[in-house]
DSSP file (Angstrom, degrees, kcal/mol; ACC not computed):
  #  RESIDUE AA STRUCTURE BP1 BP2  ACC     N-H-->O    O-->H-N    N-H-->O    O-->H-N    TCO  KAPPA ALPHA  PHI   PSI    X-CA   Y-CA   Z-CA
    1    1 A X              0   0    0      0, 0.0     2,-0.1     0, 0.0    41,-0.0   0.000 360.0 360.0 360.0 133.4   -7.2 -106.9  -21.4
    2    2 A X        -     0   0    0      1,-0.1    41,-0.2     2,-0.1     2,-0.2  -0.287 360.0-119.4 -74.0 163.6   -7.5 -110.7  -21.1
    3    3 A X    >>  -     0   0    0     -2,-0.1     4,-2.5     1,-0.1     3,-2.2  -0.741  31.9-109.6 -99.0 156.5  -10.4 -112.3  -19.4
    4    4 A X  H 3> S+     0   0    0      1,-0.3     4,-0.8     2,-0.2     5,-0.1   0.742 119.6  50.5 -50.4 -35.8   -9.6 -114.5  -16.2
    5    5 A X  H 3> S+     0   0    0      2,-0.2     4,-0.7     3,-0.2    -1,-0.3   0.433 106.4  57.9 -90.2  11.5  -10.1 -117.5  -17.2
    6    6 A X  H <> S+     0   0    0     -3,-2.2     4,-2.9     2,-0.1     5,-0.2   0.672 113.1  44.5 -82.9 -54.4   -7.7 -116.7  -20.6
    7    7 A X  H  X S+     0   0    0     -4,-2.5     4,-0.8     1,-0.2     5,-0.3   0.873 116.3  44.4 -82.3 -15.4   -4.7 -115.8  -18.0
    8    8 A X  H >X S+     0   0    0     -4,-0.8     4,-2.4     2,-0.1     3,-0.7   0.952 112.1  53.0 -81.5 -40.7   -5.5 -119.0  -15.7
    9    9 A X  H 3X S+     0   0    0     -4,-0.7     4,-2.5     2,-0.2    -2,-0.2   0.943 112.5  45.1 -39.8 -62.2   -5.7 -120.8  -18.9
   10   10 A X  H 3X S+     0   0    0     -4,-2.9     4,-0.6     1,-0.2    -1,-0.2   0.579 107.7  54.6 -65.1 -15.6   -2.1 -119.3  -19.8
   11   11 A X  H <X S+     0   0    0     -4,-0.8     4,-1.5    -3,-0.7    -1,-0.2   0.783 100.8  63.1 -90.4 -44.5   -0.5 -120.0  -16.5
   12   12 A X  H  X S+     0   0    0     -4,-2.4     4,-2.6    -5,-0.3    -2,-0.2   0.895 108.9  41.3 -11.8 -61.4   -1.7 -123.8  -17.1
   13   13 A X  H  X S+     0   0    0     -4,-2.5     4,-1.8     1,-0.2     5,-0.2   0.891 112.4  50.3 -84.8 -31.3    0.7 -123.8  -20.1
   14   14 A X  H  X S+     0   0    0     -4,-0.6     4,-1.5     2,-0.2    -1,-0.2   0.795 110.0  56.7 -52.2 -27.4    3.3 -122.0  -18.3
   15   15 A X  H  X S+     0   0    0     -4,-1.5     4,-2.5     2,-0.2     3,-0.2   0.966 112.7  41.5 -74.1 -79.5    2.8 -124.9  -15.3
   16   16 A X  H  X S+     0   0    0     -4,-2.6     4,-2.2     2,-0.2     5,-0.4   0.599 103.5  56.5 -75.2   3.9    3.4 -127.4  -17.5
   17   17 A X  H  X S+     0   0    0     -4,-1.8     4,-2.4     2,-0.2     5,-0.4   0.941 110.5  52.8 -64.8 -46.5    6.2 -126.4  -19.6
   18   18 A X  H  X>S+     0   0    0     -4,-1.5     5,-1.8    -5,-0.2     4,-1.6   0.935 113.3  46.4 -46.2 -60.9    8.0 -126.0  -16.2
   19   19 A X  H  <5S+     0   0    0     -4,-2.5    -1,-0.2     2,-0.2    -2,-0.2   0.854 112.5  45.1 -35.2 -66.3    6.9 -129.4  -15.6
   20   20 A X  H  <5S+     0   0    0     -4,-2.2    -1,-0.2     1,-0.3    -2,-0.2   0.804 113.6  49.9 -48.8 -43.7    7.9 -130.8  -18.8
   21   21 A X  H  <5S-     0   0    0     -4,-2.4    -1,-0.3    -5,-0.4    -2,-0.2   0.971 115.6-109.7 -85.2 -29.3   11.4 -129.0  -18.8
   22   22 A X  T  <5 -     0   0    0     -4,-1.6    -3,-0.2    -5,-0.4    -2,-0.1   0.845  49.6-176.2 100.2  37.8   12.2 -130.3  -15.1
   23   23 A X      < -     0   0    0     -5,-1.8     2,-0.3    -6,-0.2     5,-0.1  -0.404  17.6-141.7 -65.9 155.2   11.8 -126.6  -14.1
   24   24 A X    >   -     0   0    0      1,-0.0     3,-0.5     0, 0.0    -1,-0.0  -0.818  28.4-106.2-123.8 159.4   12.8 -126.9  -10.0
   25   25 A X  G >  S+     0   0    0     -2,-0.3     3,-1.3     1,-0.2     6,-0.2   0.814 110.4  82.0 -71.3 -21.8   10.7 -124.6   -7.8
   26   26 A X  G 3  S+     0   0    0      1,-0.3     2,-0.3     5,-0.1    -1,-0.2   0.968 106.6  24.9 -53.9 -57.0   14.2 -122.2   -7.5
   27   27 A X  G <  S+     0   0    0     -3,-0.5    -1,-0.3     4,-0.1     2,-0.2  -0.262 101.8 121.4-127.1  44.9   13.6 -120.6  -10.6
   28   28 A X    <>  -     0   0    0     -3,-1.3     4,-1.1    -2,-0.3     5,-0.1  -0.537  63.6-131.1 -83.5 155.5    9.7 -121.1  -10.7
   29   29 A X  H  > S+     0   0    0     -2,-0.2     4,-1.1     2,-0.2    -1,-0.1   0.848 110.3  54.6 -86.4 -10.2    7.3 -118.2  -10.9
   30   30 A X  H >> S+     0   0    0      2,-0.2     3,-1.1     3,-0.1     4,-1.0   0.954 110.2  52.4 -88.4 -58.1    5.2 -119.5   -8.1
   31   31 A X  H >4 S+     0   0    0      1,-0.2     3,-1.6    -6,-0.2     4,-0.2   0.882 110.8  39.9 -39.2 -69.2    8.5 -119.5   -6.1
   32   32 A X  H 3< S+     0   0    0     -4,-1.1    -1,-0.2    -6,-0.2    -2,-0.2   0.573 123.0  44.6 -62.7 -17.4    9.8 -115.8   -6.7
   33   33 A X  H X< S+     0   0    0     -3,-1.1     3,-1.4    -4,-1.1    -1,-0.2   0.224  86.0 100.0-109.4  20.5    5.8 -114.4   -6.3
   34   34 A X  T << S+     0   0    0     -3,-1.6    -2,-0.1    -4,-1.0    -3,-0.1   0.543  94.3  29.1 -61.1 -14.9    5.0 -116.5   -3.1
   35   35 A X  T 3  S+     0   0    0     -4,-0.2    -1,-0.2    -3,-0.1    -2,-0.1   0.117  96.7 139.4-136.4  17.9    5.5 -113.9   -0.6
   36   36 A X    <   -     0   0    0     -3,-1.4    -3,-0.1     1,-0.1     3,-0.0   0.012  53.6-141.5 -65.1 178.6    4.3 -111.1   -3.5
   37   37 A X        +     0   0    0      2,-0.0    -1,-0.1     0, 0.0    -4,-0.0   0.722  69.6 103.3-120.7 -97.9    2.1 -108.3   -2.0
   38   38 A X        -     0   0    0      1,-0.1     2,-0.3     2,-0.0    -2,-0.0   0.366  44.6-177.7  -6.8 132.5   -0.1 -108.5   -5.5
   39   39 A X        -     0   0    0      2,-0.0     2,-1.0    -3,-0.0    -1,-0.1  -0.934  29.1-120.2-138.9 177.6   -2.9 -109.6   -6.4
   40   40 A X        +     0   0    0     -2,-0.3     2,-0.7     2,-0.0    -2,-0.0  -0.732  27.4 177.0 -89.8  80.8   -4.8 -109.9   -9.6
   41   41 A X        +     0   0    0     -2,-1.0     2,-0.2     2,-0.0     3,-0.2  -0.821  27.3 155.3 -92.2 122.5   -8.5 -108.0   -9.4
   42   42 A X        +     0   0    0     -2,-0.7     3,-0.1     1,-0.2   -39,-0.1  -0.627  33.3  57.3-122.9-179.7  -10.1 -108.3  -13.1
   43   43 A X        +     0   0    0    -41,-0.2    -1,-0.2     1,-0.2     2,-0.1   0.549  64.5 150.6  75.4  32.2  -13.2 -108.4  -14.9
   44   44 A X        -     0   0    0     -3,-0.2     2,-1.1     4,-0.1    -1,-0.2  -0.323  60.9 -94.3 -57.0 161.0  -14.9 -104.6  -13.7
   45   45 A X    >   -     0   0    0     -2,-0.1     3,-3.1     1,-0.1    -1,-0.0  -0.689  35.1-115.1 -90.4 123.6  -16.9 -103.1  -15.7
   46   46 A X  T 3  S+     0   0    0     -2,-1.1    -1,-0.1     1,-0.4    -2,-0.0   0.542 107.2  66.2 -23.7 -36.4  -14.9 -100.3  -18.1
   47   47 A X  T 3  S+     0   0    0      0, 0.0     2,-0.5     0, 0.0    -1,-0.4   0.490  79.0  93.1 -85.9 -12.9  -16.8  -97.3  -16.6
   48   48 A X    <   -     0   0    0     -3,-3.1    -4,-0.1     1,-0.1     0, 0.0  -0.724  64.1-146.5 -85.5 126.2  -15.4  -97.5  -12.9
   49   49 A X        -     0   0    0     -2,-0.5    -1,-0.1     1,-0.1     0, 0.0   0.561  30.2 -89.8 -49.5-152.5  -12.3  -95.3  -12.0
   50   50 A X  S >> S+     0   0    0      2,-0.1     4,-1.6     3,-0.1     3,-0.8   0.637 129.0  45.3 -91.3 -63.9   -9.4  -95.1  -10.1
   51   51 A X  H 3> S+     0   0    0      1,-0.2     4,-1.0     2,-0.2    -3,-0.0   0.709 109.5  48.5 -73.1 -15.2  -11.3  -93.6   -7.6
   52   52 A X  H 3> S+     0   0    0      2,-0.2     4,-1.2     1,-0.1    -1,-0.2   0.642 116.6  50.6 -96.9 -12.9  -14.6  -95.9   -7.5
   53   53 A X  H <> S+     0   0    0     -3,-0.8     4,-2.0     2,-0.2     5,-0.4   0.754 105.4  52.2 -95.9  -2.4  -11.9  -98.6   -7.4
   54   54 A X  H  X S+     0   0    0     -4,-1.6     4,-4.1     2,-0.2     5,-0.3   0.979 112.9  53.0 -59.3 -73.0  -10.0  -96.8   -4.3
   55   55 A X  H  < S+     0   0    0     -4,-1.0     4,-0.5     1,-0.3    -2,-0.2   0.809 106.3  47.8 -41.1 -61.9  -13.5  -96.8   -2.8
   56   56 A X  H  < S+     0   0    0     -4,-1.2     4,-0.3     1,-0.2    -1,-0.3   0.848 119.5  30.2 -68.0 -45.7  -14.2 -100.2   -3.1
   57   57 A X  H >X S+     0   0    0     -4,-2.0     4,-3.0     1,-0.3     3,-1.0   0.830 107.2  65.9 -85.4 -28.5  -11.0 -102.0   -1.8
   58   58 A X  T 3< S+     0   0    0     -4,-4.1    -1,-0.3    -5,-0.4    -2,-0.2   0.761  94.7  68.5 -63.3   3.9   -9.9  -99.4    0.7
   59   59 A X  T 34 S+     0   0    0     -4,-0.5    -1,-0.2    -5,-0.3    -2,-0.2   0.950 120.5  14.7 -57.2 -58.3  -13.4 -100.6    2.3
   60   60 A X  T <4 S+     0   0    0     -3,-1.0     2,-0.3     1,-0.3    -2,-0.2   0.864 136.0   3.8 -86.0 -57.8  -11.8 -104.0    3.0
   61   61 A X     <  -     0   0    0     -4,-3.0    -1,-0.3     2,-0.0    -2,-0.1  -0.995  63.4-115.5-135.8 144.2   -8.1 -103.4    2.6
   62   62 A X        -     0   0    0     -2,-0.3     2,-0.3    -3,-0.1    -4,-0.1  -0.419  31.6-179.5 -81.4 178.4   -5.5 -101.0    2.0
   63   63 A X        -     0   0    0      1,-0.2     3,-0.1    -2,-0.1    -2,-0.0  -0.942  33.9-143.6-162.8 164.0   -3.1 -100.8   -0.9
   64   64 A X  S    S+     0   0    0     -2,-0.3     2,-0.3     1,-0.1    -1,-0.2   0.694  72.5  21.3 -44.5 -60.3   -0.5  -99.2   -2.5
   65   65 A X        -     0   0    0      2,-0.0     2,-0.7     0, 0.0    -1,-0.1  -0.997  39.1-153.5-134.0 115.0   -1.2  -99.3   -6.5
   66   66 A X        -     0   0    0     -2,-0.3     2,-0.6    -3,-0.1   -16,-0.0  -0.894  18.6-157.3-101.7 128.3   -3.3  -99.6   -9.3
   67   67 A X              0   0    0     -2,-0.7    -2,-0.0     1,-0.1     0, 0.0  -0.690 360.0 360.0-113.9 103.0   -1.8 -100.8  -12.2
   68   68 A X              0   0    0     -2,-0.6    -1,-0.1     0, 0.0    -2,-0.0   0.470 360.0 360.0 -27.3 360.0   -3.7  -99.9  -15.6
């Protein structure tokens, strides 16, 4: 598993290749996950479940999926 600021880091270089190549917001990734349902939750500690993360979010919000 990557740490957050390694996958923000890596969308950085993904940002500006698009840039650099004249990528157009059609075939962007920010375009095609703008209206995503997903989100990213990282950086728990190794020992919490499925079920103590169930716990946590259904507090706040529901959701559908955890994806391992």
């Amino acid at each position: 598993m990557m740490s957050p600021l390694t996958l923000m880091k890596r969308a950085q270089v993904i940002n500006q290749k698009d840039m650099l190549l004249g990528i157009c917001d059609d075939v962007s990734w920010h375009t095609k996950l703008k209206d995503s349902t997903y989100i990213f939750g990282g950086g728990y500690p190794f020992d919490l479940t499925k079920g103590d993360l169930l716990t946590i979010f259904t507090q706040s919000q529901s959701f559908l999926q955890i994806i391992e």
